[in-house]
C-alpha positions, 0 to 999 in steps of 0.5 A: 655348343659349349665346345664351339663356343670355346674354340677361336675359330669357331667364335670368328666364323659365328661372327663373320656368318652374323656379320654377312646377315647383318650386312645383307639385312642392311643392303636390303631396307637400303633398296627399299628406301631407294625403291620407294623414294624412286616411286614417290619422286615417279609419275605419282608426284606429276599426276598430282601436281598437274591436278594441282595446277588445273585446280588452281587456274581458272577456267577458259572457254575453249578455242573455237573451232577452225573450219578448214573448208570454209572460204574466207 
């Protein structure tokens, strides 16, 4: 290890093997972060806003039904 450490070489293959790690770590908790934003601004926000909006309004009376055999 010691003999590796002294040699140039070895000291930029270390770095560039510790760079590509870091570099994937990155990419990784990147697609995470655009996974889980995806889902939240998905379907979760909509069935949510929807329950919201039936809450907030008030209550009808449903529509009478048609007949449609019925002579008028």
């Amino acid at each position: 290890m010691r003999e590796r450490l002294s040699d140039p070489a070895w000291r930029r293959y270390g770095m560039a093997l510790l760079a590509g790690k870091m570099i994937a770590v990155a990419l990784l908790l990147l697609g995470i972060l655009a996974f889980t934003t995806w889902m939240r601004s998905g379907t979760a926000f909509a069935v949510e806003a929807t329950t919201q909006a039936a809450a907030t309004q008030p209550a009808t009376q449903p529509a009478a039904a048609v007949d449609p055999y019925a002579s008028g």
